[in-house]
N, C-alpha and C positions, 0 to 999 in steps of 0.2 A: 673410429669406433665410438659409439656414444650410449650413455644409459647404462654405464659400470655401475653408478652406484644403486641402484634398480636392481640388476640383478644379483649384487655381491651385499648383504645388511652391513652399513658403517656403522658404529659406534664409535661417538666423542667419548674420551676417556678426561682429556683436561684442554687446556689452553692449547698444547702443542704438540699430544700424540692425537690416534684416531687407532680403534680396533674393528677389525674384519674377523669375527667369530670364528671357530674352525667349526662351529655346529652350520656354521653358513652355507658351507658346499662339503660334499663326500668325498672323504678320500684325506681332509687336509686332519695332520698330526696336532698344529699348533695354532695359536693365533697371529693375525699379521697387526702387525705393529707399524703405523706410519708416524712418522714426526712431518708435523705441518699445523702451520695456522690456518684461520679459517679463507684468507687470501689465495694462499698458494693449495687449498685444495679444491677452491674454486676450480683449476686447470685441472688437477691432479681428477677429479671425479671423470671427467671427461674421457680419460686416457683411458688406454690398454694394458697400463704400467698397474693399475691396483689388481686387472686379475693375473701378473705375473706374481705379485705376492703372493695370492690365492695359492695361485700353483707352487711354486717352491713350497708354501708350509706340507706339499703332501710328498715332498721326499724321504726316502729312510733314513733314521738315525737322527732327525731335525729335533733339536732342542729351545723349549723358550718361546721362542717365537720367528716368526720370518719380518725381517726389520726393512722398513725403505725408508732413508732419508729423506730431507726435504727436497733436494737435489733431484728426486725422482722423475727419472719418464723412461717410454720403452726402452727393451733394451732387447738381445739375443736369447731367447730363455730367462734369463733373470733379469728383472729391474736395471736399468743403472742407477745407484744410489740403496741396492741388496745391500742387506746382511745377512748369512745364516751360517749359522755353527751345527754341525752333524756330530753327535757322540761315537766315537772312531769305535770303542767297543760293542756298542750298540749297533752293529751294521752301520756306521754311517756310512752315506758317499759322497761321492767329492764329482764333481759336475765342470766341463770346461765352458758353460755356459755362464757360472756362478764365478768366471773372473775375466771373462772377456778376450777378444781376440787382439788388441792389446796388452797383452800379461806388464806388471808392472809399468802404465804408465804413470808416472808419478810426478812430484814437484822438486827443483830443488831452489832452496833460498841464498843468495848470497846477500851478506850486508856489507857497508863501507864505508870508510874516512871522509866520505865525498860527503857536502851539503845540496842539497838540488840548487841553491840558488845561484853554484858556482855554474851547473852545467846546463841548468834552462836555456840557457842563449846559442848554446852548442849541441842540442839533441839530434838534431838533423846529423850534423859531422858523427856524431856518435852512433847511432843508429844506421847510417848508411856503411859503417865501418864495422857492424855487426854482421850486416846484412850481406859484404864480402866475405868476410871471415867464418862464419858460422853457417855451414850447410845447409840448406832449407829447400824443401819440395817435394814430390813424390819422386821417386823411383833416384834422387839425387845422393849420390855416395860420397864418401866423408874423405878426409884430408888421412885417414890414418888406414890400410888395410892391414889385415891381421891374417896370419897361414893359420890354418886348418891346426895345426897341434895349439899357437896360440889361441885361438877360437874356444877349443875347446877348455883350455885355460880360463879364458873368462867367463865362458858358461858354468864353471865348476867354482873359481874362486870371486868372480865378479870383480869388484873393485882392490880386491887384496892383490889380485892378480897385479892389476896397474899398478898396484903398490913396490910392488915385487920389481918391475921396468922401470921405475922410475914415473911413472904417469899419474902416481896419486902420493897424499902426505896423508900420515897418521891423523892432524886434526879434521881434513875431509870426511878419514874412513871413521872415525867416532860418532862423526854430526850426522850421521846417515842411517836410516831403518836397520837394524839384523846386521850393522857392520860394512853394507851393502854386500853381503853374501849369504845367502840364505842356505842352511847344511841340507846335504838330502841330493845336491843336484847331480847328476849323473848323462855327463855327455854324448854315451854309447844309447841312450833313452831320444837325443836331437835326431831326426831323419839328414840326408845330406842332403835334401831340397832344401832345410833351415838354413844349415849352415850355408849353403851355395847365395842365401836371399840374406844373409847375415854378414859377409866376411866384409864389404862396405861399409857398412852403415851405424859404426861403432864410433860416436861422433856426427850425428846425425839430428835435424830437428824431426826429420817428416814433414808432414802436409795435416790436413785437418784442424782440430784445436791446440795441436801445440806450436807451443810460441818460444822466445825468449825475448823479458822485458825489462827495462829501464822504470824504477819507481820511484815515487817520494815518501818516506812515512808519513803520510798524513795527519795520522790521531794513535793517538797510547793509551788503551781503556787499561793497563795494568803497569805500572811503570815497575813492579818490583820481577813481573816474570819476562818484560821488554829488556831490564838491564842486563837478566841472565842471559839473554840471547844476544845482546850488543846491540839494541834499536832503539833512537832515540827520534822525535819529531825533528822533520828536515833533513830528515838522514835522504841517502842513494844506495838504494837495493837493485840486487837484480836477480827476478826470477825465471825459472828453467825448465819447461813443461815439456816433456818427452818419454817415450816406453821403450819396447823395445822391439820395435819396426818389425821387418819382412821375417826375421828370426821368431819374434815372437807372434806374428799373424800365423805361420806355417805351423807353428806347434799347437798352436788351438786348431785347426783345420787337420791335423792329423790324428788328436786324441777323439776330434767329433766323429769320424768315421773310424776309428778303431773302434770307439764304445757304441756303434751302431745298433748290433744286438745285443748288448751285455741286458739292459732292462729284462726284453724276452726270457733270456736263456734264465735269470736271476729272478724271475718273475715279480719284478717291479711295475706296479702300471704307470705310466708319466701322463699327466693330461696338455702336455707341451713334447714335441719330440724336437724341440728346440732343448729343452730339459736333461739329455742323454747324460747318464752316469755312471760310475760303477762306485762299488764298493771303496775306499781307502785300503783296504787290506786283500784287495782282490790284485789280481796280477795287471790288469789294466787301468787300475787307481792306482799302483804306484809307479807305471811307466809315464803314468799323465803326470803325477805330482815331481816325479825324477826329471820329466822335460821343462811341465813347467818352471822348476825352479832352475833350470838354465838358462831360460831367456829371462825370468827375474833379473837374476845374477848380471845378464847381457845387458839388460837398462839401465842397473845402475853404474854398470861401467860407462855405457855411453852418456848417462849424463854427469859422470863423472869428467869425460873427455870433452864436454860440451864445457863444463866448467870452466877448462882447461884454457880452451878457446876464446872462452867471454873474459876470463880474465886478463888476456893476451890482447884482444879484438880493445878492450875501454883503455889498457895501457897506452897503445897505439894511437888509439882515436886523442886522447889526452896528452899526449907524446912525455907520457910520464913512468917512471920505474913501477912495474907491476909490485911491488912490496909495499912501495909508499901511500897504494890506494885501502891498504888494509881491509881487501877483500874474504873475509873471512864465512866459511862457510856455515848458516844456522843451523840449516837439518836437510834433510831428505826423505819425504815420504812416498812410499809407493801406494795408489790408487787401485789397482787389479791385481789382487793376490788371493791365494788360497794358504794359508798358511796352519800346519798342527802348534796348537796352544793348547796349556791347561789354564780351566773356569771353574769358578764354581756354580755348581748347578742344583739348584735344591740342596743346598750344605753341603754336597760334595766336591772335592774337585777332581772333573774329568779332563781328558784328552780329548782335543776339539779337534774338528777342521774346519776353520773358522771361512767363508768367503767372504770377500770385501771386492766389489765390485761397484768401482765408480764412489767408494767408501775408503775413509780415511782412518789407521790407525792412530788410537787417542789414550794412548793409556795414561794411568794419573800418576801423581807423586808417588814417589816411594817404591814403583815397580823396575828391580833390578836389571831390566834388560835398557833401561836409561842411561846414558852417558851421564856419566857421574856432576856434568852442569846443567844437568834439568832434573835430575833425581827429585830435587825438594819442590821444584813448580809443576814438571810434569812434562808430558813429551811435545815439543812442537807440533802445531797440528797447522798445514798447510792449504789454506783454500784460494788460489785463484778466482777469477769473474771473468767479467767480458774487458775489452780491448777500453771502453769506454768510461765504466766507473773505477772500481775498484776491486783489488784485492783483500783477502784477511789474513793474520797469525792469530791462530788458539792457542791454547793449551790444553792437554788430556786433564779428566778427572777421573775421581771417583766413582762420580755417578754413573760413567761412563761404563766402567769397570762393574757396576754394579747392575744396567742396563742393558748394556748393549755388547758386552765382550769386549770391550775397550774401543768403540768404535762410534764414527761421527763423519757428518758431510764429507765431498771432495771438490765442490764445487758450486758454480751456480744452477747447471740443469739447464738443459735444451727447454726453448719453450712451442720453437719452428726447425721443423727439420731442415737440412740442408739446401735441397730441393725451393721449400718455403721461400729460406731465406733468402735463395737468389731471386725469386720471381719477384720478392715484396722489394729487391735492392735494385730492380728494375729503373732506367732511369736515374738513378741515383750516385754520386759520388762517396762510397763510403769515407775514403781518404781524406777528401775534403772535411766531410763530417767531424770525424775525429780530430782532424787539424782545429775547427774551428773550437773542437771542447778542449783544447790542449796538448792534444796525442799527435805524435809525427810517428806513421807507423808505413810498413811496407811489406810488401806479401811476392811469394814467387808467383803464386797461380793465377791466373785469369780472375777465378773465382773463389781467392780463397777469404779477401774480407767483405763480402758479400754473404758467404756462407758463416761469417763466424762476427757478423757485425750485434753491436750490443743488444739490440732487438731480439736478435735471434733467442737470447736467453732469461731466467730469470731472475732479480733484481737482486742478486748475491750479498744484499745487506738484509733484506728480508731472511735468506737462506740462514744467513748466521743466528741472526738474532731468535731463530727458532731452536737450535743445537744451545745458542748461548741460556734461552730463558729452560731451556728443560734439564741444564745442567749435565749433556754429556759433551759439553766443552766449553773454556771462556774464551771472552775477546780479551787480547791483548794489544792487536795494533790495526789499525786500518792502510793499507798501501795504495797510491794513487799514480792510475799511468802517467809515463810522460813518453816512452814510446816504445814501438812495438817490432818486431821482423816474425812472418808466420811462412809454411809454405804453400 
């Protein structure tokens, strides 16, 4: 599609936002808010993703604005790289398109004792040692099955749950979003087609972009909120990019045809029927919101178990006591959530339903739901990139808080669809590739580093430094692959 910005009036606001007027098109409550330099919205004008902003600001209850990160490009009904918070008292609603049929895919961080320049010479043994131990693919089920009453246990407590078995430790469940349990969730809410596409895969990479990877810290733009977290240049990280699979694709696929007619009946008009919602307080907004925060719950246990695994998997490879690598975990963010917050909103503070889709929770210093070793820097904010450059660690701010409902990038952003990217990887040896920049990496699918090769997306240093220069997040450290297993 081409010629968005022609029909939709953009206006620069400053260096790194951009406004889409709500006087622009009929129908829209708010303004849309894009964060981008003049580079990346080069791409972005082009796209289809500025009139899904369009469209989310004309949902009920939308407060502020409808935000897309720089991260942005199409998505399901909302953007990926959305923001939008609905005033719950205000009619808001809550939309399963505004978090994606991945619910909670997220990141998780681990850091470690290790220096890269021990294990440069051994990524290969390491990596291939991954790539046995740690499930990866589609439709590929994991090393742990869980019965139906445990199931439901983890849909309801998440990682507390693992806690409970033995499967998780208290400094895990601290470094992690909500505890990794999000309250609210309600298992009689899961259909038993979820759970039947769930009882597997708890412990599980998937297929598409997630991964689990082998890093270097490469650069520390902040050494005093790097040593809260334990990163230091030359360190060995490794991070954990996962949701929460066939559990959670089935409960987006079931809320979108439950809320079929709710718009009609509620006489909402959507100018997307990608966009299907209800109310938050209507009886089909909270069976969405009670399901989705089951499969929340379900991701972070699994990448809690992925943890489990990666810790177990670099032991082995290293043929060394899993203790002595001091693997210790930084944070866990989740990427696709719907979650109720209170903001302040024009000097008050309301009750939100904030979405973050393809969006990362950022909140800054000093906000209470921080584990007590980031309270005074602010919350780990986790951005991945492509297999080839780099990754990022933020930190939440303020400004954050004051902008955007505590929210900021999740990533780099597609810049070639899947499709694209196989036709352009034509010919071509990805593996090879990334061996030659450094990267020993390896994939289950035919097609899956092909689809997810660094080309495909965009230059996730640019992405930050737009979130960094507009203050709703800082850099703290640059991370640098050394290798990769996807499925």
């Amino acid at each position: 599609m081409t010629g968005i910005a022609e029909k939709l009036k953009l206006e620069r606001i400053d260096a790194c936002r951009w406004r889409i007027p709500k006087e622009s098109r009929p129908g829209m409550r708010v303004d849309g808010i894009i964060y981008a330099d003049e580079r990346l919205m080069a791409h972005v004008r082009s796209e289809q993703a500025l009139e899904q902003v369009a469209n989310v600001a004309t949902l009920p209850g939308i407060v502020r604005a409808s935000f897309a990160m720089p991260d942005i490009h199409w998505g399901y009904g909302f953007c990926i790289g959305g923001v939008a918070a609905m005033d719950v008292a205000a009619g808001g609603v809550v939309s399963p398109g505004g978090v994606g049929y991945d619910i909670n895919c997220g990141v998780r961080l681990l850091r470690s004792d290790l220096r890269a320049a021990e294990i440069k010479p051994r990524i290969k043994e390491i990596i291939d040692q991954f790539y046995r131990d740690v499930p990866c693919g589609v439709g590929v089920g994991g090393q742990f099955e869980f019965k139906t009453d445990q199931l439901r246990q983890i849909c309801r407590l998440g990682s507390k749950y693992l806690a409970q078995i033995g499967l998780a430790d208290p400094d895990d469940i601290e470094a992690t979003e909500a505890d990794g349990c999000v309250e609210g969730a309600d298992p009689d809410a899961v259909s038993d087609t979820a759970f039947q596409r769930g009882f597997d895969q708890c412990g599980t990479l998937g297929s598409g972009n997630h991964f689990l990877e082998v890093q270097e810290v490469a650069e520390v733009f902040d050494a005093d909120a790097a040593a809260a977290m334990g990163l230091e240049a030359g360190q060995v990280t490794v991070m954990i990019h996962s949701g929460s699979r066939g559990l959670g694709y089935q409960v987006c696929d079931d809320a979108i045809k439950a809320m079929r007619h709710v718009p009609a009946r509620m006489g909402i008009t959507l100018p997307d029927r990608q966009l299907v919602c209800a109310p938050v307080e209507s009886p089909e907004g909270r069976q969405y919101l009670s399901a989705m925060r089951c499969a929340a719950n379900y991701a972070w246990a699994n990448r809690q178990m992925l943890a489990k695994l990666a810790r177990r998997a670099l032991a082995h490879a290293l043929r060394a006591d899993e203790a002595s690598l001091g693997l210790r975990q930084v944070y866990d963010v989740a990427h696709n959530i719907a979650k109720i917050e209170e903001h302040q909103v024009e000097g008050q503070l309301r009750q939100l339903c904030v979405h973050r889709k393809g969006a990362t929770r950022a909140f800054g210093p000093g906000h209470p739901e921080l584990p007590a070793r980031y309270r005074r820097v602010g919350q780990p904010v986790l951005i991945p990139g492509d297999m080839g450059r780099a990754s990022f660690v933020l930190v939440g701010t303020q400004g954050a808080m004051d902008q955007t409902f505590g929210s900021t990038c999740h990533g780099a952003g597609r810049l070639l669809s899947r499709t694209a990217a196989i036709a352009a990887a034509k010919g071509r040896r990805i593996d090879q590739e990334l061996a030659q920049a450094g990267v020993y990496a390896r994939a289950r699918g035919r097609t899956g580093l092909a689809e997810e090769q660094p080309a495909a997306y965009k230059d996730v240093t640019q992405v930050v430094e737009v979130v960094h220069q507009a203050g709703i997040s800082r850099k703290v450290a640059r991370l640098r692959p050394l290798g990769v297993i996807k499925g």
